[in-house]
PDB file of the backbone (N, CA, C, O) and the ligand in Angstrom, with CONECT records:
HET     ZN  A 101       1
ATOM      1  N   UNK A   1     -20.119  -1.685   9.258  1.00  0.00           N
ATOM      2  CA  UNK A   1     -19.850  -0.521   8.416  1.00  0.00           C
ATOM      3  C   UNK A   1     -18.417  -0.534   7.905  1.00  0.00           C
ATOM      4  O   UNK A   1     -17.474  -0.889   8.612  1.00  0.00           O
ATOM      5  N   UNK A   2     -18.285  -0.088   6.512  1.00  0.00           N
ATOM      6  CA  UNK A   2     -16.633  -0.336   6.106  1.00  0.00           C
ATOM      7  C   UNK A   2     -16.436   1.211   6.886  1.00  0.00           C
ATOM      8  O   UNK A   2     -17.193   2.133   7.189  1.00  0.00           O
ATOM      9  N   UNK A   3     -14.700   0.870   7.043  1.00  0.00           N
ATOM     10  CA  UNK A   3     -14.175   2.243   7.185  1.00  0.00           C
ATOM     11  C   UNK A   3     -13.527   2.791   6.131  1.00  0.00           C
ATOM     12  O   UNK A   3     -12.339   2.468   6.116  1.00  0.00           O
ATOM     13  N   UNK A   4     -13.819   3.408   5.359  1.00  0.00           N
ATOM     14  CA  UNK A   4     -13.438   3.893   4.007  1.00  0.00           C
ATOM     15  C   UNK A   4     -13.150   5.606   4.093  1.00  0.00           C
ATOM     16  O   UNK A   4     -13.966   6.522   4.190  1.00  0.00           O
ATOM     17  N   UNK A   5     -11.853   5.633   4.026  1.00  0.00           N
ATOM     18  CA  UNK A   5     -11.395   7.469   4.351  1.00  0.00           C
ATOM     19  C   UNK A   5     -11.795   8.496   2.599  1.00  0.00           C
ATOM     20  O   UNK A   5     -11.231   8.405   1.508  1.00  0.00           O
ATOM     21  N   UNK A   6     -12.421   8.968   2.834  1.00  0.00           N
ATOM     22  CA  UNK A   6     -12.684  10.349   2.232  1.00  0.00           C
ATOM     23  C   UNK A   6     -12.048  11.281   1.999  1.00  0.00           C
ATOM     24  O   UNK A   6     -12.671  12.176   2.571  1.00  0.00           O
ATOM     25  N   UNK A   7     -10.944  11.855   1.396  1.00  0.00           N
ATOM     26  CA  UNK A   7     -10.464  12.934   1.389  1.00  0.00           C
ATOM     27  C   UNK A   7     -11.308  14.481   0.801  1.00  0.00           C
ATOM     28  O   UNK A   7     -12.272  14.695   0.066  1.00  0.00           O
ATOM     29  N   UNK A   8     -10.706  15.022   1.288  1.00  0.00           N
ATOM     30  CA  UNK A   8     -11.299  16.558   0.792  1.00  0.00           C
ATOM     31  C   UNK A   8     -10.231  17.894   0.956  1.00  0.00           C
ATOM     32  O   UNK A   8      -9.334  17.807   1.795  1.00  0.00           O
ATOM     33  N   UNK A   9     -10.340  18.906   0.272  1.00  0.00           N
ATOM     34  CA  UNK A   9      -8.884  19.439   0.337  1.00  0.00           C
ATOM     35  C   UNK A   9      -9.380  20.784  -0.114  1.00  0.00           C
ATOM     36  O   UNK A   9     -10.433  21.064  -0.688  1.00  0.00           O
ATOM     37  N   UNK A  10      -8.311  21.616   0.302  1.00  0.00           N
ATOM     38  CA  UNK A  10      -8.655  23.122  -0.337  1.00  0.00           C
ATOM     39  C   UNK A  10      -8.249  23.186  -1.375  1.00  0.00           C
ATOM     40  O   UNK A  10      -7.796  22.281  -2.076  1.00  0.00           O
ATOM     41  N   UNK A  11      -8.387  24.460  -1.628  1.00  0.00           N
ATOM     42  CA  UNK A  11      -8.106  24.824  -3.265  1.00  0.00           C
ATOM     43  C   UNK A  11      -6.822  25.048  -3.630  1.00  0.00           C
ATOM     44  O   UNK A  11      -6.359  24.968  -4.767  1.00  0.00           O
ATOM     45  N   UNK A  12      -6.390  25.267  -2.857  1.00  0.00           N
ATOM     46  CA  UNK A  12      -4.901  25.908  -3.027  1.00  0.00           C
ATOM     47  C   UNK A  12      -4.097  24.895  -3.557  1.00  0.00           C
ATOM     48  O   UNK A  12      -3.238  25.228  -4.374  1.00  0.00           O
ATOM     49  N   UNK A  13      -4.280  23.057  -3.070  1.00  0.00           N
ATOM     50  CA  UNK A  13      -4.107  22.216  -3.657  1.00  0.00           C
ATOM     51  C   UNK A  13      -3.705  22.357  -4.972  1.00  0.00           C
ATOM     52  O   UNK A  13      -2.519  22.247  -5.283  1.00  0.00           O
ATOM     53  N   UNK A  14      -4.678  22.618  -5.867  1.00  0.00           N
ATOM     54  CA  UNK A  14      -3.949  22.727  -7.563  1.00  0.00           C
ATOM     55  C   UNK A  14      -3.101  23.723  -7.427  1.00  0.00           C
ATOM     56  O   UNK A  14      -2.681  23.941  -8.564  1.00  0.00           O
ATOM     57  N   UNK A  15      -2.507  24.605  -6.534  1.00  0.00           N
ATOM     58  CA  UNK A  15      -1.616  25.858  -7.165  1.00  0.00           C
ATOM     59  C   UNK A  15      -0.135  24.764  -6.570  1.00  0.00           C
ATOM     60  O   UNK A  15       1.059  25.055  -6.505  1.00  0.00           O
ATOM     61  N   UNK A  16      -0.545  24.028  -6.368  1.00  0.00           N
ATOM     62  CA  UNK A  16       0.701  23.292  -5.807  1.00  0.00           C
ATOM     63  C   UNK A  16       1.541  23.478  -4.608  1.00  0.00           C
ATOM     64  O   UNK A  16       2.767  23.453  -4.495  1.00  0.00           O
ATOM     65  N   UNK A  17       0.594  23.674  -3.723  1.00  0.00           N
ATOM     66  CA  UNK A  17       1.084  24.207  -2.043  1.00  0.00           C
ATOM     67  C   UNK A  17       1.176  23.027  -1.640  1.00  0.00           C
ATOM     68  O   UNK A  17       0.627  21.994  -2.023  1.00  0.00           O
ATOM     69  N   UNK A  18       2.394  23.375  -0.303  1.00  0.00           N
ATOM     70  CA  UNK A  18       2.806  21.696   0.132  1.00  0.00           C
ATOM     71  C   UNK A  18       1.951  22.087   1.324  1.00  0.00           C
ATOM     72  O   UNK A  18       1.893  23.239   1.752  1.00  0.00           O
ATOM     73  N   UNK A  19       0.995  20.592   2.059  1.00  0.00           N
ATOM     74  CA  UNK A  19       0.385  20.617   2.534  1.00  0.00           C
ATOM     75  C   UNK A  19      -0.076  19.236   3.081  1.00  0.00           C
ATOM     76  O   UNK A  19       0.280  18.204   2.511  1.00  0.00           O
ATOM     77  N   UNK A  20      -0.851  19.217   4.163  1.00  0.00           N
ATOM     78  CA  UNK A  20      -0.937  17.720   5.267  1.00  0.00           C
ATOM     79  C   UNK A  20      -2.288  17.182   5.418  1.00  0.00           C
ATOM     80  O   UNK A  20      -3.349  17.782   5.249  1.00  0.00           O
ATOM     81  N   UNK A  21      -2.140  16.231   5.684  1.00  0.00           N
ATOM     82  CA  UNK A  21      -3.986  15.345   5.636  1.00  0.00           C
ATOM     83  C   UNK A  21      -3.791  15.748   7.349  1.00  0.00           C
ATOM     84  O   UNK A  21      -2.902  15.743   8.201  1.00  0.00           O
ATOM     85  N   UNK A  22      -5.283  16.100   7.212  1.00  0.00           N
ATOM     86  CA  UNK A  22      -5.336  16.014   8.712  1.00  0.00           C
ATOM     87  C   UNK A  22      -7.040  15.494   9.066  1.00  0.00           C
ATOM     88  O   UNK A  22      -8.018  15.475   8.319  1.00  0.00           O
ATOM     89  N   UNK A  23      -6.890  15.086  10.575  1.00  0.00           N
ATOM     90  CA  UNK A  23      -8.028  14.244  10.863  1.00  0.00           C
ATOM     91  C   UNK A  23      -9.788  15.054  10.755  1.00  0.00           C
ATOM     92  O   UNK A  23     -10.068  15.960  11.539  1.00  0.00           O
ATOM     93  N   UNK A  24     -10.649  14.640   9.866  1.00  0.00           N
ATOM     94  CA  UNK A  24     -11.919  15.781   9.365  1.00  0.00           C
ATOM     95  C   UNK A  24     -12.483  15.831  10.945  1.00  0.00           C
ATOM     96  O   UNK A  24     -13.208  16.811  11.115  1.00  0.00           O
ATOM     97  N   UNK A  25     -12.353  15.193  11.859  1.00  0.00           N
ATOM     98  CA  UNK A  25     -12.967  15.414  13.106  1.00  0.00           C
ATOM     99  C   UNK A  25     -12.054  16.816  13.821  1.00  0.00           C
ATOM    100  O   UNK A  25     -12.676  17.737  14.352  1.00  0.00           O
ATOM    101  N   UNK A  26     -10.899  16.812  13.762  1.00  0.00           N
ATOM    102  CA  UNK A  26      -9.746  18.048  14.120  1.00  0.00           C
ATOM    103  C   UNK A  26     -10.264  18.840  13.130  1.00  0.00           C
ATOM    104  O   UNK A  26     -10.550  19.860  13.757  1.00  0.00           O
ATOM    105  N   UNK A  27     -10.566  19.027  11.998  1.00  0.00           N
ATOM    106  CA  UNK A  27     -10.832  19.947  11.080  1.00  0.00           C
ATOM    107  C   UNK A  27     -12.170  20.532  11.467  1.00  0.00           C
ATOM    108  O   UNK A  27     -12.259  21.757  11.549  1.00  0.00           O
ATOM    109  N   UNK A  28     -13.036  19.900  11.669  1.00  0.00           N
ATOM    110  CA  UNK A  28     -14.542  20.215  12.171  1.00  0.00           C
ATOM    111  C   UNK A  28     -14.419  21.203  13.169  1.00  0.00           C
ATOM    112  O   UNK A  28     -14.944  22.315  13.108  1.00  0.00           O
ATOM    113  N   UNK A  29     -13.377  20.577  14.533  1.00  0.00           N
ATOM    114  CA  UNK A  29     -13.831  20.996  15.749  1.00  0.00           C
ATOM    115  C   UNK A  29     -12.918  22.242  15.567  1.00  0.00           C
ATOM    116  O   UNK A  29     -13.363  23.248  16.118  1.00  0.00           O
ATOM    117  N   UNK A  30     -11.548  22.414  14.810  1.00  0.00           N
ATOM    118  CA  UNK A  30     -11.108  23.570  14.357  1.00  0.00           C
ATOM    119  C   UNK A  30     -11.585  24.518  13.839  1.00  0.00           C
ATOM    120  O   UNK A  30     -10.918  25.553  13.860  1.00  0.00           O
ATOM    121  N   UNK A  31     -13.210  24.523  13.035  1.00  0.00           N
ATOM    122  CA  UNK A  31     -13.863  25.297  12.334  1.00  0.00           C
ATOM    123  C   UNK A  31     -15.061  25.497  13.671  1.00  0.00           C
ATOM    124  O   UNK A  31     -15.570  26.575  13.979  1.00  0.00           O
ATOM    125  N   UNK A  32     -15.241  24.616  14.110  1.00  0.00           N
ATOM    126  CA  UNK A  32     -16.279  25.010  15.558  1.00  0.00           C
ATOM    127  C   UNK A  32     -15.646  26.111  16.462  1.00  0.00           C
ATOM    128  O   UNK A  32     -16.332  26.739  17.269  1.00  0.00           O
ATOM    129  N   UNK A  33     -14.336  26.316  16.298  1.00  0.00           N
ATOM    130  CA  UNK A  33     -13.610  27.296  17.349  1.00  0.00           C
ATOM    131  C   UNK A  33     -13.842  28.833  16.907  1.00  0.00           C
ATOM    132  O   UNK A  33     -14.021  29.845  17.585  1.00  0.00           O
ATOM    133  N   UNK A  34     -13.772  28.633  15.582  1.00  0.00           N
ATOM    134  CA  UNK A  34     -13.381  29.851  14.797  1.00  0.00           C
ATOM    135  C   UNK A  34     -14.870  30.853  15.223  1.00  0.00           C
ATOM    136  O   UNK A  34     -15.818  30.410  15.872  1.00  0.00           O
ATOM    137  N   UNK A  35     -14.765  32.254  14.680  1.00  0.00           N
ATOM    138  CA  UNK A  35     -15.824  32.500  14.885  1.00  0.00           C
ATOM    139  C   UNK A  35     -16.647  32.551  13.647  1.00  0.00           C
ATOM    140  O   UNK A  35     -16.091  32.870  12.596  1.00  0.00           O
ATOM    141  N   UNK A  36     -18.087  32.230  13.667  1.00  0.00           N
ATOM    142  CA  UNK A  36     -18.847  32.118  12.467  1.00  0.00           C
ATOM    143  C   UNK A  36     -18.312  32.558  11.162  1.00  0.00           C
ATOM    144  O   UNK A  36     -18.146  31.711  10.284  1.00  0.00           O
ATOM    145  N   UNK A  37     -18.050  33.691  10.966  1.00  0.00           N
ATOM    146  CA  UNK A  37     -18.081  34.485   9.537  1.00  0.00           C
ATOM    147  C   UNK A  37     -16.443  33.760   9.019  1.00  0.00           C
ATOM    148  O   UNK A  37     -16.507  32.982   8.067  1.00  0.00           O
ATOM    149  N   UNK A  38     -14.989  34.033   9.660  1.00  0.00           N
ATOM    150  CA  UNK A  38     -14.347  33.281   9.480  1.00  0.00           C
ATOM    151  C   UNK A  38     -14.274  31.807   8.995  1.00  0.00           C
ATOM    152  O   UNK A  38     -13.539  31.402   8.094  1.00  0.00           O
ATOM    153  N   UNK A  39     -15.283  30.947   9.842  1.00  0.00           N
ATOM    154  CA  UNK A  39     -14.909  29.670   9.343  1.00  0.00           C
ATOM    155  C   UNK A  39     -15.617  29.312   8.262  1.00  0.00           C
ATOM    156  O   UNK A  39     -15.377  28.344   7.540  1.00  0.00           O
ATOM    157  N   UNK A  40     -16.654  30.233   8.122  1.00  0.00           N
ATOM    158  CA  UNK A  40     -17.418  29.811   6.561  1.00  0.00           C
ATOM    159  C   UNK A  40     -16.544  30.357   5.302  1.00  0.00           C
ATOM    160  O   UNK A  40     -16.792  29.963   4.162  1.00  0.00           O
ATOM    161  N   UNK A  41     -15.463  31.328   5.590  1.00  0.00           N
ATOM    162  CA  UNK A  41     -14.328  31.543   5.196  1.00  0.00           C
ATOM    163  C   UNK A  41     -13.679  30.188   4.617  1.00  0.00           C
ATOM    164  O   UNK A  41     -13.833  29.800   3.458  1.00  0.00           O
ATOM    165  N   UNK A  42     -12.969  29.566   5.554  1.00  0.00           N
ATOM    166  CA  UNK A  42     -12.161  28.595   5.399  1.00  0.00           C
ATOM    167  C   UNK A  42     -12.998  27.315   5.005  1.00  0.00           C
ATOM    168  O   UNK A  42     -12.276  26.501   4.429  1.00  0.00           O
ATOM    169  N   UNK A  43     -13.898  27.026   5.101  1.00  0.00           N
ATOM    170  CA  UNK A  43     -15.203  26.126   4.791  1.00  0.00           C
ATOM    171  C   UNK A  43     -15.334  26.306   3.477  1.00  0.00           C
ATOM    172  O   UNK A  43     -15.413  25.357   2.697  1.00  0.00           O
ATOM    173  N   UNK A  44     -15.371  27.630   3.090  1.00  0.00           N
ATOM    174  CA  UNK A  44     -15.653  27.784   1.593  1.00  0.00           C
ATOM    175  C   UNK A  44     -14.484  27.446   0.390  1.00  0.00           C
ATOM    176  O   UNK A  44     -14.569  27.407  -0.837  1.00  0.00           O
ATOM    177  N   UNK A  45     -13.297  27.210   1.385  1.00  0.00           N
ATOM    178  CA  UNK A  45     -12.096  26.706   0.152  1.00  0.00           C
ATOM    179  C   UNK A  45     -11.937  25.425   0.340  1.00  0.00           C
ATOM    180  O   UNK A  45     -11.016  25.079  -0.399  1.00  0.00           O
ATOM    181  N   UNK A  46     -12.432  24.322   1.070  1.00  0.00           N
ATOM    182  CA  UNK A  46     -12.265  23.047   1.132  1.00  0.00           C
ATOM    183  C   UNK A  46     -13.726  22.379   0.775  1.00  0.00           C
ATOM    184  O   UNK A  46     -14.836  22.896   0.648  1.00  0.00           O
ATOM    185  N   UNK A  47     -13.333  21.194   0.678  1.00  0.00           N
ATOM    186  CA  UNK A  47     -14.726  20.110  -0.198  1.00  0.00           C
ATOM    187  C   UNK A  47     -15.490  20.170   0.922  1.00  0.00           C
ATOM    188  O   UNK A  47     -14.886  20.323   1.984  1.00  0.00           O
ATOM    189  N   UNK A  48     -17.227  20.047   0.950  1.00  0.00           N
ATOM    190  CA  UNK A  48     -17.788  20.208   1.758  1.00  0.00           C
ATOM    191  C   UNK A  48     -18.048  18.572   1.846  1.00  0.00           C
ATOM    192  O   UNK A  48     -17.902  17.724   0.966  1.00  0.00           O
ATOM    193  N   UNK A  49     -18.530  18.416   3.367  1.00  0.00           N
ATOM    194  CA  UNK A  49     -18.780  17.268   3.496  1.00  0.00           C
ATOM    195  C   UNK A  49     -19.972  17.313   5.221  1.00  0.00           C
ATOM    196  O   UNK A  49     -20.239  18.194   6.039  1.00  0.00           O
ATOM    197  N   UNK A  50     -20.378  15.788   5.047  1.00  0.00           N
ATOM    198  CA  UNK A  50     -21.258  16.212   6.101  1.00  0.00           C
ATOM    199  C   UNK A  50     -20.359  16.099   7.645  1.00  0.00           C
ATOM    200  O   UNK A  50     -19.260  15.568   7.802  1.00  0.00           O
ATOM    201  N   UNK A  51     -21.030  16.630   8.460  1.00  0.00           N
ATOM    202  CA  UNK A  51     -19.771  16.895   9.996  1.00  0.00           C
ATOM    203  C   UNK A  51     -20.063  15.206  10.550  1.00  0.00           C
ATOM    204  O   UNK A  51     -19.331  14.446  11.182  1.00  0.00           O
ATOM    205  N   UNK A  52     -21.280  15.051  10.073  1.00  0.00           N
ATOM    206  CA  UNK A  52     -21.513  13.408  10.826  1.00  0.00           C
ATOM    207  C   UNK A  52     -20.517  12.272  10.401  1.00  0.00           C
ATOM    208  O   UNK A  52     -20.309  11.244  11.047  1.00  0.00           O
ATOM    209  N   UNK A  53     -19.835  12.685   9.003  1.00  0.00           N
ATOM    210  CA  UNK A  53     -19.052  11.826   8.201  1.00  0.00           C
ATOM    211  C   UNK A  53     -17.600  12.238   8.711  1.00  0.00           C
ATOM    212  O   UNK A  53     -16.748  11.491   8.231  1.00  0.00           O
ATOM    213  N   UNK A  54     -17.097  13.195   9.529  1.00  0.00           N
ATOM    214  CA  UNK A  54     -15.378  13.173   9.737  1.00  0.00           C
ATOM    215  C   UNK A  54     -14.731  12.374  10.411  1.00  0.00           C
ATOM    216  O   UNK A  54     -13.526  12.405  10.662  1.00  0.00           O
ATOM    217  N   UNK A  55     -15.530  11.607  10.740  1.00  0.00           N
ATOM    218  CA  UNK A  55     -14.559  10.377  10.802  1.00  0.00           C
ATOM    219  C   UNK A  55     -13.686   9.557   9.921  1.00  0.00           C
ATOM    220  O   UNK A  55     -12.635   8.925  10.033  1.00  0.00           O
ATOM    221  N   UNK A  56     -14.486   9.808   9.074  1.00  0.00           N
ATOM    222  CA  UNK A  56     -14.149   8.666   7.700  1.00  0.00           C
ATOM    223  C   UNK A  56     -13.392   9.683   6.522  1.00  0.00           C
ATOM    224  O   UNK A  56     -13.124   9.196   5.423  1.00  0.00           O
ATOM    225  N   UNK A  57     -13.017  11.346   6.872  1.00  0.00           N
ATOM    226  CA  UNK A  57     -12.764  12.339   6.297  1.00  0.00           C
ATOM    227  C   UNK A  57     -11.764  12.476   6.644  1.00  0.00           C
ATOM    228  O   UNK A  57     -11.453  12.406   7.833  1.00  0.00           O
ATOM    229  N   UNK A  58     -10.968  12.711   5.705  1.00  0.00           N
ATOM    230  CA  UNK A  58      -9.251  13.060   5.624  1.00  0.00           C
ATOM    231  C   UNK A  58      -9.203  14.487   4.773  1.00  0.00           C
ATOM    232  O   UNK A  58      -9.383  14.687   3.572  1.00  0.00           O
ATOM    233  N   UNK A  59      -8.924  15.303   5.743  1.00  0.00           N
ATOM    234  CA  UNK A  59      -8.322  16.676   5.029  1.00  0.00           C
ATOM    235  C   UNK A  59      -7.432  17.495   4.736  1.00  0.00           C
ATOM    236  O   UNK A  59      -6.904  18.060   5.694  1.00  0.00           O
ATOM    237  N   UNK A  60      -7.034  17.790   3.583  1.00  0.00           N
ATOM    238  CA  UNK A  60      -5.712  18.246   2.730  1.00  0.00           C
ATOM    239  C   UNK A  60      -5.657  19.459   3.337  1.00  0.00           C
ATOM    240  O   UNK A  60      -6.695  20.120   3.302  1.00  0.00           O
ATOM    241  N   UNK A  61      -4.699  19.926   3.890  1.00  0.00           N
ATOM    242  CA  UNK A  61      -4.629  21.774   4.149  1.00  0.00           C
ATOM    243  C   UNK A  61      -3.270  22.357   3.771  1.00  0.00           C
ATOM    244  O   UNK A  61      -2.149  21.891   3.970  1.00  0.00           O
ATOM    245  N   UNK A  62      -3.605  23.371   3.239  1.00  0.00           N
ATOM    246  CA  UNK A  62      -2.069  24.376   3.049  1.00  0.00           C
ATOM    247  C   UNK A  62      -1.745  24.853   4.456  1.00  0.00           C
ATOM    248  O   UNK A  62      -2.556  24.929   5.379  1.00  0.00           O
ATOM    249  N   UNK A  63      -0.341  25.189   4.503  1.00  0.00           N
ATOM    250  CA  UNK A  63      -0.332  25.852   5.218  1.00  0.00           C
ATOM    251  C   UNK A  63      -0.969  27.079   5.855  1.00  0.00           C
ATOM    252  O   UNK A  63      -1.343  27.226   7.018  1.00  0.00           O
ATOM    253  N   UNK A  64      -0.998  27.698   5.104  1.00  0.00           N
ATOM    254  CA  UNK A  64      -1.876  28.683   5.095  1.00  0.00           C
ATOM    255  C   UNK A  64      -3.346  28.613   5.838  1.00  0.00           C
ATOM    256  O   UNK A  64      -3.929  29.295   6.681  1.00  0.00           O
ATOM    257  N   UNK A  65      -3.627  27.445   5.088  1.00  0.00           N
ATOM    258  CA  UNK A  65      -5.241  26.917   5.631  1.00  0.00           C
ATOM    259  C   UNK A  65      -5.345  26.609   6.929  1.00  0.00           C
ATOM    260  O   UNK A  65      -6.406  26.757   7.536  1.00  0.00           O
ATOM    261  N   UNK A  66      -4.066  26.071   7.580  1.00  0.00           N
ATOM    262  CA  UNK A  66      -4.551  25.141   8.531  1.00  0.00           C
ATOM    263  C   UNK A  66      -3.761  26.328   9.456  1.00  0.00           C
ATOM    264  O   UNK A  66      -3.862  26.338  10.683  1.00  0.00           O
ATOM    265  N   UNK A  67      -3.169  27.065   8.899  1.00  0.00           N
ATOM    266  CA  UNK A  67      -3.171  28.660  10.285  1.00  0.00           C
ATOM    267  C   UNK A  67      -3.927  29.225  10.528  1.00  0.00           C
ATOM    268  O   UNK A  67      -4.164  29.617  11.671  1.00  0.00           O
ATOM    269  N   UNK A  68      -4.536  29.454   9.597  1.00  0.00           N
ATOM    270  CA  UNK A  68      -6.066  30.122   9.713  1.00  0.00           C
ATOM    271  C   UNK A  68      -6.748  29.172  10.790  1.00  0.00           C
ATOM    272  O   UNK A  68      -7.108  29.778  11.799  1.00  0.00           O
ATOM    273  N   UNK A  69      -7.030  27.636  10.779  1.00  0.00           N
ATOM    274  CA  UNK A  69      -7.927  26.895  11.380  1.00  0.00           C
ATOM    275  C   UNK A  69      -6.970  26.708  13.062  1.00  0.00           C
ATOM    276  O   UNK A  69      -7.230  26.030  14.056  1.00  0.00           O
ATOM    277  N   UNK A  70      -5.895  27.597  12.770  1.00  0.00           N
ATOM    278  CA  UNK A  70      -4.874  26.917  14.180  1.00  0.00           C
ATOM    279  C   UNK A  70      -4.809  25.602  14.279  1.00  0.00           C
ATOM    280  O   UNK A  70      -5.108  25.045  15.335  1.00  0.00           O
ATOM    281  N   UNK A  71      -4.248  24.648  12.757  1.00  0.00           N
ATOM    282  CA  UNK A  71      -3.679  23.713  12.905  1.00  0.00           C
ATOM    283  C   UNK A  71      -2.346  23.615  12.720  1.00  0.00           C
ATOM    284  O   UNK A  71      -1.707  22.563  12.719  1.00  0.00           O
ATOM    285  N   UNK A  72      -1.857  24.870  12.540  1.00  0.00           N
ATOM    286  CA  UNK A  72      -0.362  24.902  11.986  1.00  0.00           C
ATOM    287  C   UNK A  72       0.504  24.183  12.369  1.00  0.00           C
ATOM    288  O   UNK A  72       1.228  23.390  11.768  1.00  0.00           O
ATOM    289  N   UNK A  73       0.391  24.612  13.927  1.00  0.00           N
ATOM    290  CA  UNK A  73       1.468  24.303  15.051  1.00  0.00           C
ATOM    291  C   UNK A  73       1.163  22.706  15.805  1.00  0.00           C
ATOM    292  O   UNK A  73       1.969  21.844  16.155  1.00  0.00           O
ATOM    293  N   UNK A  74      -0.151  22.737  15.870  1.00  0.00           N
ATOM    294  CA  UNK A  74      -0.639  21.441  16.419  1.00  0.00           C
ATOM    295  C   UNK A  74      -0.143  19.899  16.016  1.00  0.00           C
ATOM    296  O   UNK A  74      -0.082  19.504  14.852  1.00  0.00           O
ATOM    297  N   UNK A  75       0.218  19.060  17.244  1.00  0.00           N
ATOM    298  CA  UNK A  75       0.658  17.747  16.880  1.00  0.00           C
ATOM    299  C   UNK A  75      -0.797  17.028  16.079  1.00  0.00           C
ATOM    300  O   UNK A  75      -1.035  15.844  16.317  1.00  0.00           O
ATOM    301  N   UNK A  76      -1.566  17.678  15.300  1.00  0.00           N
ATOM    302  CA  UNK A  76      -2.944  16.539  14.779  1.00  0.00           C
ATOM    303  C   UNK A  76      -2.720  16.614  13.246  1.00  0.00           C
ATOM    304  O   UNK A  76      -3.811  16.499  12.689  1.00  0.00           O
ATOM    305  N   UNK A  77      -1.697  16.766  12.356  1.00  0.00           N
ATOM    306  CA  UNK A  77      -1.835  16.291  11.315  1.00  0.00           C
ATOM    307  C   UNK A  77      -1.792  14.598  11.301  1.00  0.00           C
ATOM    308  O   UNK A  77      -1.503  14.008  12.342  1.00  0.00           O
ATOM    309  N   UNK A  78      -2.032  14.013  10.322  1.00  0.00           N
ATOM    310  CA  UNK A  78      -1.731  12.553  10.598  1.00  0.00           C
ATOM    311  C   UNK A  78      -1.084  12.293  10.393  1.00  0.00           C
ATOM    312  O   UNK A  78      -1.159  11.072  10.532  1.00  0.00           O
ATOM    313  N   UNK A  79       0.236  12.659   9.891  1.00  0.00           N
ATOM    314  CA  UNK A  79       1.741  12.107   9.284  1.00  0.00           C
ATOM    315  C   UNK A  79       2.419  12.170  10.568  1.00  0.00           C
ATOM    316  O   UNK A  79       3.281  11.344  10.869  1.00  0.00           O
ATOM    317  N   UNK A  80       1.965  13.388  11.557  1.00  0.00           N
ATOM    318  CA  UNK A  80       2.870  13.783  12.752  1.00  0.00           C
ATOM    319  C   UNK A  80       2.133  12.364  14.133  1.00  0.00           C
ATOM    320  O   UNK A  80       2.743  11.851  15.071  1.00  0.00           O
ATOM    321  N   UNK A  81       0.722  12.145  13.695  1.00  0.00           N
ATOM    322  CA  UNK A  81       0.590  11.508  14.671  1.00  0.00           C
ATOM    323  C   UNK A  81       1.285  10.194  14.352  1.00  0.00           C
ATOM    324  O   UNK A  81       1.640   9.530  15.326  1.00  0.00           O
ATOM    325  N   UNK A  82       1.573   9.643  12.946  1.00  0.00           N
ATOM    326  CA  UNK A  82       1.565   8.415  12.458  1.00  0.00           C
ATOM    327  C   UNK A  82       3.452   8.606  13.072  1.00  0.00           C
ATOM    328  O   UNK A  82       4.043   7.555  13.324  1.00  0.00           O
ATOM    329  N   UNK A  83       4.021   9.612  13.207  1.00  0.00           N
ATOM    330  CA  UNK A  83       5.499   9.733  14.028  1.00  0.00           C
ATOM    331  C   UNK A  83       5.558   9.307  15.009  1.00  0.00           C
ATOM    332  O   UNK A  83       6.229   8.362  15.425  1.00  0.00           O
ATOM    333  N   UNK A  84       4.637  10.165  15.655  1.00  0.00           N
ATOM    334  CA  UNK A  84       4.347   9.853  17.279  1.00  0.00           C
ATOM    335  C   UNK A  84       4.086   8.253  17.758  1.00  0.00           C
ATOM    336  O   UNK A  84       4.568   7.846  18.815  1.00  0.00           O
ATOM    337  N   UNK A  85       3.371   7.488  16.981  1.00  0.00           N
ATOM    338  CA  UNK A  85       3.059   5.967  17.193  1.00  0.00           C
ATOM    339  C   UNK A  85       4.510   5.211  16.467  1.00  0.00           C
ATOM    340  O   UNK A  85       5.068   4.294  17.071  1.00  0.00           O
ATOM    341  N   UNK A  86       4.876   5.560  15.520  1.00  0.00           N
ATOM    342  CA  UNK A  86       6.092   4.955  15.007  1.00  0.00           C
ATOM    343  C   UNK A  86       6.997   4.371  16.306  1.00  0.00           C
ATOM    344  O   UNK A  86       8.076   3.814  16.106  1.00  0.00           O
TER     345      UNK A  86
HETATM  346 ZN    ZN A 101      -5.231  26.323   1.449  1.00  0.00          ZN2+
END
């Protein structure tokens, strides 16, 4: 199987918010935390994709977005992990 990354991103993207790829498997299990009505919230401003595919899914978040998902603070964007291995 190739490994070929996918991106997908919220909307906020075009308003020109600075914002981080983060891993679609952290994004998934971040929306698994939330409670229902919320994460179809935050689900509804990013590209949909299937949950079987986040592996291969790279996701854009605003800030904003990824507080909502409680990724704000978290070491799982990939720029921070790609620090951490540096
Ligand atoms: Zn956003």
């Amino acid at each position: 199987m190739r490994q070929v990354f996918r991106e997908r991103e919220c909307n906020h993207r075009d308003e020109g918010a600075d914002g981080e790829f983060y891993n679609g498997a952290f994004y998934v299990q971040a929306l698994q935390q939330l409670p229902i009505n919320r994460a179809m919230e935050v689900a509804g401003k990013v590209g949909s994709f299937f949950w079987a595919d986040a592996q291969n899914i790279r996701v854009w978040l605003c800030p904003r977005c990824a507080g909502e998902l409680n990724l704000g603070d978290s070491p799982r964007s990939i720029s921070q992990v790609a620090r951490r291995q540096a």
